[in-house]
C-alpha atoms as an extended CHARMM CRD file, in Angstrom:
* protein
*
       114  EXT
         1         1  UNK       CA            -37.3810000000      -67.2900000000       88.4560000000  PROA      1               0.0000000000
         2         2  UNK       CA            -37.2320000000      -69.9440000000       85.7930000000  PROA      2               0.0000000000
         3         3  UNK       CA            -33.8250000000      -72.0000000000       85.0790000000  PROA      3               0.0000000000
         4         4  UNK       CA            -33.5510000000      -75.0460000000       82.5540000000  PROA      4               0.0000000000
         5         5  UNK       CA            -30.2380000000      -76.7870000000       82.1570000000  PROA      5               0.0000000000
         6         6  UNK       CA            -30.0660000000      -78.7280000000       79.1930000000  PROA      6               0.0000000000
         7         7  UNK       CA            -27.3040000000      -81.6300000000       78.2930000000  PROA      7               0.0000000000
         8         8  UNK       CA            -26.3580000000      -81.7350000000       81.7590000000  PROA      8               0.0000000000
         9         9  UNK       CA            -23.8830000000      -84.1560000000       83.5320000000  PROA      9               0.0000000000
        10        10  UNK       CA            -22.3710000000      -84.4640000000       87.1940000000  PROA      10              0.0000000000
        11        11  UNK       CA            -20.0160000000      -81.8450000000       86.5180000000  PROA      11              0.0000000000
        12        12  UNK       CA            -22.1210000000      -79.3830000000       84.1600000000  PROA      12              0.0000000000
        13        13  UNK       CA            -24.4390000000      -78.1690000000       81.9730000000  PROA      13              0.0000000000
        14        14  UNK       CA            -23.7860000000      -77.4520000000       78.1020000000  PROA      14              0.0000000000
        15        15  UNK       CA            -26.6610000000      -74.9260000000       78.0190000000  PROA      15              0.0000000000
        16        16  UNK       CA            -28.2110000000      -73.0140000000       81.4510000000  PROA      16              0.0000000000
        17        17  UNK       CA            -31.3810000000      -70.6020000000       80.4180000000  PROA      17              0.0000000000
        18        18  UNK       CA            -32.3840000000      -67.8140000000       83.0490000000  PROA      18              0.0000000000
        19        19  UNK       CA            -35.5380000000      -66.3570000000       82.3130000000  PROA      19              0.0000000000
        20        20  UNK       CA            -34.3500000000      -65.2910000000       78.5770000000  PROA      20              0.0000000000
        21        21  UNK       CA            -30.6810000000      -65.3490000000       78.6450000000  PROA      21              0.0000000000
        22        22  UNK       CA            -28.5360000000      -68.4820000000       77.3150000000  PROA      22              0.0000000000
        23        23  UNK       CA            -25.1950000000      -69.4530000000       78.5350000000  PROA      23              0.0000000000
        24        24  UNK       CA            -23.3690000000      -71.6650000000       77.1780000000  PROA      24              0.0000000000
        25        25  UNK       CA            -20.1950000000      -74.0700000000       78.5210000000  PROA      25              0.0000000000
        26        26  UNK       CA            -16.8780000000      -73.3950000000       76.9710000000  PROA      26              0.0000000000
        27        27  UNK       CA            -16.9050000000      -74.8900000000       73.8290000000  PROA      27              0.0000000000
        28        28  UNK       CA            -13.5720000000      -76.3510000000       72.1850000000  PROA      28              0.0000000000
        29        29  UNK       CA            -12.6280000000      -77.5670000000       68.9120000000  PROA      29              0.0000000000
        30        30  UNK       CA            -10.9900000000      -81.1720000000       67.8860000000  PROA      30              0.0000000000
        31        31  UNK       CA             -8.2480000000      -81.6110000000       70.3280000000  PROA      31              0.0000000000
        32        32  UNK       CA             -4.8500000000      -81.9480000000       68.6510000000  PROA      32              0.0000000000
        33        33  UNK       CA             -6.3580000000      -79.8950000000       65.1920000000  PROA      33              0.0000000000
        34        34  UNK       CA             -4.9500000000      -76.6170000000       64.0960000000  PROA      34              0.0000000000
        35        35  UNK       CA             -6.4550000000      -73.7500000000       65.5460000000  PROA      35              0.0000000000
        36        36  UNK       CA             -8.5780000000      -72.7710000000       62.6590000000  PROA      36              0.0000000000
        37        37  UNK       CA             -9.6340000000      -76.4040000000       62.7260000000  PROA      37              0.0000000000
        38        38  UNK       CA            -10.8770000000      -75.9790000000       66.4220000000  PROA      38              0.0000000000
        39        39  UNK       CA            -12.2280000000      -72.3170000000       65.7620000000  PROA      39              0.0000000000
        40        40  UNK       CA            -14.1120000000      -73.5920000000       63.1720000000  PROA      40              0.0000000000
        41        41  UNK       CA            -15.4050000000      -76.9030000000       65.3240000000  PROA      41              0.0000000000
        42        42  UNK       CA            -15.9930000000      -74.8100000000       68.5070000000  PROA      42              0.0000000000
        43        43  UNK       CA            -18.0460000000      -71.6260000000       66.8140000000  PROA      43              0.0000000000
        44        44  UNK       CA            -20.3870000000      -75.3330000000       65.2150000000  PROA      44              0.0000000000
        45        45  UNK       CA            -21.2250000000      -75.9630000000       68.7360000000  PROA      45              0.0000000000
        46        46  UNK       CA            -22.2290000000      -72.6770000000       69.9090000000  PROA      46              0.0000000000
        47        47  UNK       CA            -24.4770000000      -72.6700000000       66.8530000000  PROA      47              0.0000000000
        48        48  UNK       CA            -25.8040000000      -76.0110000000       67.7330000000  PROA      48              0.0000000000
        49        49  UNK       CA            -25.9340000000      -75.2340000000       71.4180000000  PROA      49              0.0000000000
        50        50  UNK       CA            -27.5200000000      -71.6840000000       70.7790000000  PROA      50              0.0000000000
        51        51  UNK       CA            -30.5560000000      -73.2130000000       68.5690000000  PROA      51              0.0000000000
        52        52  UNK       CA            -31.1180000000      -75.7190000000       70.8870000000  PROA      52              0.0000000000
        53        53  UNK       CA            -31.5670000000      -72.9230000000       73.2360000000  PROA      53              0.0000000000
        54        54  UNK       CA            -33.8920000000      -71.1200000000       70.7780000000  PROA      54              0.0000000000
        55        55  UNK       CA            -31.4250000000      -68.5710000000       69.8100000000  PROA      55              0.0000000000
        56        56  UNK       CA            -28.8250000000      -68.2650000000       67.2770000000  PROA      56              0.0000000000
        57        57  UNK       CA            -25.6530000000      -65.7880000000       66.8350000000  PROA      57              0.0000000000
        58        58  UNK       CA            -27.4470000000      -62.5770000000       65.6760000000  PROA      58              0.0000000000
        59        59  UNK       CA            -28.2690000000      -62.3870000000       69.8850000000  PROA      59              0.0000000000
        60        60  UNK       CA            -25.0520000000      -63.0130000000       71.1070000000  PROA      60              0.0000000000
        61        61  UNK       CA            -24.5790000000      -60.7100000000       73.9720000000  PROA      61              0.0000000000
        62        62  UNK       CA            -21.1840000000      -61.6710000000       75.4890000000  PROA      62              0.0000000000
        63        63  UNK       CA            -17.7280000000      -63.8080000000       73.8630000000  PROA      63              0.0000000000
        64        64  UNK       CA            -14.8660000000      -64.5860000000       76.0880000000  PROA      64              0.0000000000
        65        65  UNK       CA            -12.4470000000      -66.4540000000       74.1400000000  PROA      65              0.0000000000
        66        66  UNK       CA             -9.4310000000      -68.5610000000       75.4730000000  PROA      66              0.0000000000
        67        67  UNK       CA             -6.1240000000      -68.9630000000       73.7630000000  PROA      67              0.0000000000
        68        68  UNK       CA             -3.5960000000      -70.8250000000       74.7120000000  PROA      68              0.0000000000
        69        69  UNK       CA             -1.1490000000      -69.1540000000       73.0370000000  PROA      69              0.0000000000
        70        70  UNK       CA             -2.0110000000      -65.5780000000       71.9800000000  PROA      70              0.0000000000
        71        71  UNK       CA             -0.0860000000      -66.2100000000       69.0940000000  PROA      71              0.0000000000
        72        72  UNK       CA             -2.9070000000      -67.5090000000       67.1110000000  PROA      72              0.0000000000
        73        73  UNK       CA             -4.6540000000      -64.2550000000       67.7340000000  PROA      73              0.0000000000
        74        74  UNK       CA             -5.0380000000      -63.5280000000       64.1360000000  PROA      74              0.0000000000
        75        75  UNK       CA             -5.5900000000      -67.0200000000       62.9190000000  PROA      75              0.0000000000
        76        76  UNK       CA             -8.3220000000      -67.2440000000       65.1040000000  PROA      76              0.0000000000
        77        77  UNK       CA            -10.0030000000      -63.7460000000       64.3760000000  PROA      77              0.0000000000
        78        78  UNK       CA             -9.6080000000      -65.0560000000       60.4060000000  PROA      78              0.0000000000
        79        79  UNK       CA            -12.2270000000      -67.9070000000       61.4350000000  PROA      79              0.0000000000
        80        80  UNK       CA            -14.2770000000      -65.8880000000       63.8590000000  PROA      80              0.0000000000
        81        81  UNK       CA            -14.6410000000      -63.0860000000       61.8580000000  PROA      81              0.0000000000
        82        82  UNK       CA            -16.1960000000      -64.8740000000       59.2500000000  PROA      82              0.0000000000
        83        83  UNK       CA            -18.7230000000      -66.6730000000       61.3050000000  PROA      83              0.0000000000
        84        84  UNK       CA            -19.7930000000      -63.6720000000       63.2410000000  PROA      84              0.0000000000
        85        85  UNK       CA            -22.7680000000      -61.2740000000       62.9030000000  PROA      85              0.0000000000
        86        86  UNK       CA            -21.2370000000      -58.4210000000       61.2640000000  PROA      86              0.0000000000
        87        87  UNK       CA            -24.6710000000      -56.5250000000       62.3190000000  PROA      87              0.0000000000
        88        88  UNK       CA            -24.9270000000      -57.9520000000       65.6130000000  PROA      88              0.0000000000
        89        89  UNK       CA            -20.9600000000      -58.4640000000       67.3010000000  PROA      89              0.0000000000
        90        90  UNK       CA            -21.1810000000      -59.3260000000       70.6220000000  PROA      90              0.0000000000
        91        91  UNK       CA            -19.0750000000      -57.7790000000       73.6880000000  PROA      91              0.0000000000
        92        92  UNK       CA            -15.8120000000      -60.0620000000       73.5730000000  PROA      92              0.0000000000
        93        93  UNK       CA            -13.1050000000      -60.3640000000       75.5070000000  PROA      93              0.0000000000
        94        94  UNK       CA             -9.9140000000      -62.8530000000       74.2710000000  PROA      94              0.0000000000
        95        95  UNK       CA             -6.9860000000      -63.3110000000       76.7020000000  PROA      95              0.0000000000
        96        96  UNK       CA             -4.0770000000      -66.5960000000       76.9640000000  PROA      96              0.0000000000
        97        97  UNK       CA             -5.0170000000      -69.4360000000       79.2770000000  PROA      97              0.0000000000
        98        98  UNK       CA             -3.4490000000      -72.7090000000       80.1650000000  PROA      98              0.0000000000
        99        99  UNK       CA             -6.5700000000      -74.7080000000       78.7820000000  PROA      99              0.0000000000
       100       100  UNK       CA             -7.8180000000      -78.1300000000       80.5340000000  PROA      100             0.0000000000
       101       101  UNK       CA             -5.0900000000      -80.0820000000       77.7490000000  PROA      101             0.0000000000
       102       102  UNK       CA             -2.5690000000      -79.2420000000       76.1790000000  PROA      102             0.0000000000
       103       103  UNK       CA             -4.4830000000      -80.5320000000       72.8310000000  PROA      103             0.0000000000
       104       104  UNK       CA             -6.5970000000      -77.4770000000       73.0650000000  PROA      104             0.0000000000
       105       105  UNK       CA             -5.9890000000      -74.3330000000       71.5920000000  PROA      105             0.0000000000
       106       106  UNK       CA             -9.1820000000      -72.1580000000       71.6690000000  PROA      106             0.0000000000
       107       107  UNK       CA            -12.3910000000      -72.1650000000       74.4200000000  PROA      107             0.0000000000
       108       108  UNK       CA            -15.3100000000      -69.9580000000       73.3960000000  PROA      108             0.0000000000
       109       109  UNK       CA            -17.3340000000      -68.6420000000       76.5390000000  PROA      109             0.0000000000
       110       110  UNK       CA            -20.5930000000      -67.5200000000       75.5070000000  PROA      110             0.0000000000
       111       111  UNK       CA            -24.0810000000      -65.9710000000       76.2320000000  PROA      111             0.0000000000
       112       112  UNK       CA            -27.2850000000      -65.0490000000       74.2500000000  PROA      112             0.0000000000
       113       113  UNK       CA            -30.4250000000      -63.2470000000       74.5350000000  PROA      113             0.0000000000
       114       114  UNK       CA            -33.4240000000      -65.3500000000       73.1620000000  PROA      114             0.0000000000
């Protein structure tokens, strides 16, 4: 069984790889920016994150995204569709959450194939 954490602190790891799948830390956006503003922020670091990792987007396997208010459903899905793989959409989930501040709006949850 083969595990690498990469970017790793006391608390966590940005990136954990298990044999060949990637999963990533919840990635957030600028705190206190609108919430297309942290979409677009937060989707940079998965990319970042994923090809560091090897991988990129067109493997994502699983999206759980975090609201904190699921009014911005539809602002968000305006950034996120345009930066997903139309040919390769993950399984998501999206649901409202009291995030870890209140300056946060949006936490992607993610994991990849390599």
């Amino acid at each position: 069984m083969s595990i690498t954490r990469l970017q790793s602190g006391a608390r966590m790891s940005q990136i954990v790889i298990h044999n060949d799948t990637v999963y990533l830390a919840g990635q957030v956006g600028t705190e206190g920016a609108d919430i297309a503003t942290q979409t677009r922020d937060a989707l940079a670091s998965v990319d970042a994150l994923l090809a560091e990792a090897g991988t990129d987007k067109s493997k994502l396997l699983q999206v759980i995204v975090w609201l904190a208010d699921m009014a911005d459903f539809d602002r968000m899905n305006a950034v996120y569709d345009a930066w997903i793989d139309p040919a390769n959409p993950a399984a998501r989930a999206c649901g409202e959450a009291k995030l870890a501040t209140p300056g946060y709006q949006v936490e992607f949850i993610v994991t990849a194939a390599r």
